[in-house]
N, C-alpha and C positions, 0 to 999 in steps of 0.2 A: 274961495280957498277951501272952506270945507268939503265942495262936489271935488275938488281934484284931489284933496287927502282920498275923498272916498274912492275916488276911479282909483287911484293909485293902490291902494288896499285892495280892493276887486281884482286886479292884475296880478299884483304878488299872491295871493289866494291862487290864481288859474293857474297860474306855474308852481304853484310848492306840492303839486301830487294832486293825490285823491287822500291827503290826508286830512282827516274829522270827518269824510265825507264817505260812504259806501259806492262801492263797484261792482258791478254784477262781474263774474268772469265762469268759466265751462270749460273744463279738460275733456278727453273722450278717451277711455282706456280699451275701448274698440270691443269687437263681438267675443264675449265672455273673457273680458280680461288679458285680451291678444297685445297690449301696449303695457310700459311704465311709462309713466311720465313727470318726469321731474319739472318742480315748480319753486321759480322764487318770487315770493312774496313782494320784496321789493318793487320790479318791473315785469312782474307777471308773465316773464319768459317762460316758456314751454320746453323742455328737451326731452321726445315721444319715441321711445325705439324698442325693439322687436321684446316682447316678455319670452318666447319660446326660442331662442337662439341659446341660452347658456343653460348649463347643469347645477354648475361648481361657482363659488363667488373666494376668490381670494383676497383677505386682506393686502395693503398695498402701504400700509401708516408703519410709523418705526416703534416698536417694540420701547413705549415710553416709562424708561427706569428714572423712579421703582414704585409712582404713581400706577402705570397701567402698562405693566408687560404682554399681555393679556392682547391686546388689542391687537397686535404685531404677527400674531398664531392664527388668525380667528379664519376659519374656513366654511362658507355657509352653503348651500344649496336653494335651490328654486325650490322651495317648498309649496308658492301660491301653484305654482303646474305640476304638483306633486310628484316632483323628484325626488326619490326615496334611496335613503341610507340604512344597510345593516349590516353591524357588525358580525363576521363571522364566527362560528362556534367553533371551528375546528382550525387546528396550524396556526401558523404566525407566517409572517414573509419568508421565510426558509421554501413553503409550500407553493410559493407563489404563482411559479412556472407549471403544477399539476394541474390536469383540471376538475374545475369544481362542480359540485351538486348542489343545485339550491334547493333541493327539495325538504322540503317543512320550512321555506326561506319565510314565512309569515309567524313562524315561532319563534324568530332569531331577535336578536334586540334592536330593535329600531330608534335612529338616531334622529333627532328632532333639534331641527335649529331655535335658540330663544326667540320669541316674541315681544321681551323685553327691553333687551339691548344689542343692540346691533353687534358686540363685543365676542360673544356667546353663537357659534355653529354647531352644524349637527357634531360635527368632527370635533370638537371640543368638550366630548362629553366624558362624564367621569372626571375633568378636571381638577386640580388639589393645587392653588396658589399658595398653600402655607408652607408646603414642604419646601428647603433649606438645599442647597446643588450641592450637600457634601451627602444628603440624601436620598439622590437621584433627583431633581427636581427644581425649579417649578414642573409640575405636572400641567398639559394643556391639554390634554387627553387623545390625541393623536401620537403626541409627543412629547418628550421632554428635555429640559435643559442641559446639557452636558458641560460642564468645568472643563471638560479635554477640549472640545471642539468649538466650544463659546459658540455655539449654537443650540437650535430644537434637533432633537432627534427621534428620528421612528421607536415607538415602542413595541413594533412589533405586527402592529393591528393589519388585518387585509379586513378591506369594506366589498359590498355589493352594492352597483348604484343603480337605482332604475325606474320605473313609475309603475305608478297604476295599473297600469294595461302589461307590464313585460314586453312594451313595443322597443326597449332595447334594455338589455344587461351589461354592467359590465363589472369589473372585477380591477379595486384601484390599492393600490399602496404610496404611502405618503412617507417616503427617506428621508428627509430632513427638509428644515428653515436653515440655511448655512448662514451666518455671520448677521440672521436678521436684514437677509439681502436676498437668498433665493429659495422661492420654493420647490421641493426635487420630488415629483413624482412618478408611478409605472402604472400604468391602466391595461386591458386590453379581455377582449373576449374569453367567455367561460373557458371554452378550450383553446384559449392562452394564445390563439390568433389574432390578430392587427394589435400587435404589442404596440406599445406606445411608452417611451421615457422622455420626458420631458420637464421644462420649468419655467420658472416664471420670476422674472427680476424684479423685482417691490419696488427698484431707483429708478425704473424707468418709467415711472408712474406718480411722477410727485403731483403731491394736490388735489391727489384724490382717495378714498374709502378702500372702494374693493376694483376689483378687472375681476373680467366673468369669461368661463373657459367652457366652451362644449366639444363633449366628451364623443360627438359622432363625426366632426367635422377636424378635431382638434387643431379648433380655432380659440385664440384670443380676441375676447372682446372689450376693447377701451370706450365704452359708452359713456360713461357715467360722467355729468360734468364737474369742474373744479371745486372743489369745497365750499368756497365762498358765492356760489351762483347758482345754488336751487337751496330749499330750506323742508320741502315734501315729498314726497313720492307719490302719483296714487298709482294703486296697484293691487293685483289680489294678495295674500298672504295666509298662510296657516296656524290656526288658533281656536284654542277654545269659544265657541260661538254659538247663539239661541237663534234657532230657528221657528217658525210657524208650525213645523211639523214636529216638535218631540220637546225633549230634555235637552240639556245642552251637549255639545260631542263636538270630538276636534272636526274641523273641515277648513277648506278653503275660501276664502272670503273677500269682496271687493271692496276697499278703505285708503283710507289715508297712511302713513309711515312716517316717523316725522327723523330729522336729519340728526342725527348725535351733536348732542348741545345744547338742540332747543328743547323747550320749555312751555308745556301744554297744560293751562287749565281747563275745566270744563265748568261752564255757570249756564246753571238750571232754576236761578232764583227771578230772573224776570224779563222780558221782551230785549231780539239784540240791541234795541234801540239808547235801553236804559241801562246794560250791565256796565258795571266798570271794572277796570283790571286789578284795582287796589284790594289789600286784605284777600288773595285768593291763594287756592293752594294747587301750586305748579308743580309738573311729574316731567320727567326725563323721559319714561316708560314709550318706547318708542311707539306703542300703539296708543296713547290716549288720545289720539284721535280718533283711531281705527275705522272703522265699521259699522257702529251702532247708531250712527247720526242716521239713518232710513232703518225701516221696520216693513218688512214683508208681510204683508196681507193677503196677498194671495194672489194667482194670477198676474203676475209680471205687476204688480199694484202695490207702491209702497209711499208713504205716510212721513211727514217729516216732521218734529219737536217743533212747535213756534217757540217753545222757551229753550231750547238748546245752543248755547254760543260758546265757541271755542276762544279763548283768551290765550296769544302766542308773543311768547318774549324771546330775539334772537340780538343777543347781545344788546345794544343800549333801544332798540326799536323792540314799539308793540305791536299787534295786531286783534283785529276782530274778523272771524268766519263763521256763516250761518250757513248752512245748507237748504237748498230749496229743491232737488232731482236728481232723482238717478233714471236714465233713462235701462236697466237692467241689463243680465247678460244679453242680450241681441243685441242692443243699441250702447251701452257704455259712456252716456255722456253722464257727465258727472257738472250740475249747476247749483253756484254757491255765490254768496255777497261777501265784502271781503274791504275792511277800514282798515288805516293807519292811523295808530293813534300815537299822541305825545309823546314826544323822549323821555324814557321810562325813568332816569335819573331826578325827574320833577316826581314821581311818585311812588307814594308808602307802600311797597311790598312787604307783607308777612307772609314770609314761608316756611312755619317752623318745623316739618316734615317729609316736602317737597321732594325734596334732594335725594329722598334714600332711594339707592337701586337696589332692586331683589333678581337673583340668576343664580342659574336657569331655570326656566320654566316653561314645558316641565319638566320636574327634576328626578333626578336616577337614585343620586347619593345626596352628596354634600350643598345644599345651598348657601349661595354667599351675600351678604349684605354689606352694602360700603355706604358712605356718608353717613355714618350714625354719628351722635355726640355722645360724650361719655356717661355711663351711666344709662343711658335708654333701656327699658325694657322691652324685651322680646317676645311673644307669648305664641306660640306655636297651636291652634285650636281645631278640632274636627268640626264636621257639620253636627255635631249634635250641643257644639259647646263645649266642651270640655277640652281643657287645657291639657296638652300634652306634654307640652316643654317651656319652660321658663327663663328665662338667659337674660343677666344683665351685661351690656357692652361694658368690655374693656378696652375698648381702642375703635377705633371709626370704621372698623371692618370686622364681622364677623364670619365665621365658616361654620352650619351649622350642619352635625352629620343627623341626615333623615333617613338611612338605611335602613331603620328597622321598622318603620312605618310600611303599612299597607295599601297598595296603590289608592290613589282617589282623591279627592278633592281636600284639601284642609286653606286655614284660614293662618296669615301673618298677620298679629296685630302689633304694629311698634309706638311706643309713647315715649315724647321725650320733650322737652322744653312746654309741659302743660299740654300737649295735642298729640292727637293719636291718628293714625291712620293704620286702615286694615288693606292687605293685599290678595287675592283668590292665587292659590298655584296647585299644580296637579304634580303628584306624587305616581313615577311608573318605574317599568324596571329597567 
């Protein structure tokens, strides 16, 4: 009786997963970053499709009142293929039809999608969520909310969108979010040749994040799959990053993204064999996984943490991922181990700090913080130490104005419930 308990045990074991147990698995984001590839956790499906096909990434989620309005506006750009956003210095859409000079276009303000949270696009900058729609507003900074039209509307702005190299230009205006159903926009060459007006219906796209639009082809692309059926990304992205070669400076970077929701610790305290996911402290921060799990040495030659494990909570499921290769730009494989562990309901999470989001960054004007508890202290710090701003929470969201700071690097420390965490964000104009 006991050898058939045991076979029988042994069997339910071989069908319940790879869960208690590690799995090797390998994406390949292909020669320098030429793929995404969405990954879920769960059944380790792959969904691998073109990184160089889209510009513009349009939010497709419903404008969730009065939680998260925010989400519903959100307009991002290819930043890891460094698609570039600037706001123009001269005219407003009235001008729109003339044509433009971009000359000193590298002095103009450049828009920078968050790194943070997926919420936050380059187009969304200058944002003001506090302002009240009898005083023009919510602001989302493309647009704002209109009482007449119970919609987003253009404030005005004409962008320039382009890359690196100026291997194409183009010249965009964003008319409205009508009813939180479509978005209306007009693109079209410097001298206002291959006009283009167009839009895009957010209903026809339930279940998923964004739809991604390219600006040369003016094509829609519905890559991305269902919500519930990838939980990463890997892919290049742009962000503050240390390289081999200097100090640190924005660039583009090959990494991880993690899915708005889930829930990323990082444990550096002992072998992945031994960490546990209890007592840790999890970030929404859509890059805590990022990039920094490999360290360049030199020479296509990089170096991986033996004590580095990523602890991933997506709803009542855990996980563990260790990284063991990247095979670099030329090659793109990316090889990592990868457990399921216990339904996280059996275990003690402390996360007295986790939760806060900080956006944008990096920031122009106003940064915003949400999930705080009442009473949290804020302390706003330069690299030299010194406190610059002080702010106790009155409510679980603050806006804090950093306009008169000078660009550069400063430090968020928040403490609240006994524990503190500090945040890095760049300060530009």
């Amino acid at each position: 009786m006991k050898k058939i308990t045991f076979l029988f045990l042994s069997l339910l074991l071989s069908l319940s997963g790879f869960s208690q147990n590690w799995i090797q698995d390998s994406v390949s984001v292909g020669t320098r970053a030429a793929n995404h590839v969405f990954y879920s956790l769960a059944d380790q499906t792959k969904t691998v499709v073109d990184a160089n096909s889209w510009h513009l990434a349009f939010s497709v989620q419903p404008s969730a009142f009065p939680n998260n309005t925010l989400q519903g506006t959100t307009i991002r750009t290819n930043n890891g293929k460094r698609v570039r956003v600037f706001e123009t210095p001269f005219g407003d859409s009235n001008n729109f039809d003339l044509p433009f000079d971009t000359t000193g276009i590298l002095s103009w303000k450049e828009l920078i999608d968050s790194d943070s949270t997926w919420d936050i696009g380059a187009f969304n900058n200058g944002l003001d969520l506090s302002l009240l729609p009898h005083q023009g507003g919510p602001d989302y900074g493309w647009g704002a909310y209109s009482s007449d039209t119970k919609g987003v509307e253009s404030k005005g702005k004409v962008y320039v969108v382009t890359d690196n190299f100026m291997s194409f230009v183009k010249k965009l205006y964003i008319s409205n979010l009508a009813f939180d159903t479509a978005f209306n926009f007009t693109y079209a060459n410097l001298d206002n040749s291959n006009s283009v007006s167009t839009s895009i219906n957010k209903k026809a796209y339930n279940n998923k994040f964004f739809v991604y639009y390219n600006l040369k082809t003016n094509e829609i692309h519905d890559f991305e799959p269902a919500k519930n059926n990838w939980d990463i990304v890997f892919t290049d992205y742009y962000t503050l990053a240390t390289s081999s070669f200097g100090p640190p400076q924005m660039m583009s970077v090959t990494g991880v993204l993690q899915k708005k929701g889930i829930e990323v610790a990082r444990a550096t305290d002992d072998l992945p064999n031994n960490v546990s996911i209890e007592n840790r402290n999890f970030k929404k921060d859509i890059k805590h996984i990022g990039y920094d799990w490999k360290a360049h040495v030199g020479q296509g030659v990089y170096v991986y943490p033996d004590s580095l494990t990523y602890l991933i909570r997506t709803g009542a499921k855990g996980y563990k991922m260790h990284f063991t290769r990247f095979g670099g730009v030329n090659n793109g494989a990316i090889v990592f181990n990868l457990m399921e562990l216990e339904t996280l309901s059996t275990i003690t999470l402390n996360n007295p700090v986790s939760s806060v989001s900080i956006y944008p960054n990096p920031v122009t004007s106003n940064l915003l913080i949400d999930n705080l508890q009442l009473n949290a202290e804020i302390h706003i710090v330069n690299l030299s130490g010194q406190i610059l701003k002080n702010i106790k929470a009155n409510s679980i969201s603050e806006n804090i104005d950093l306009t008169e700071l000078q660009n550069g690097i400063y430090f968020v420390k928040i403490t609240q419930n006994n524990a503190f965490t500090t945040h890095k964000i760049i300060k530009t104009n």
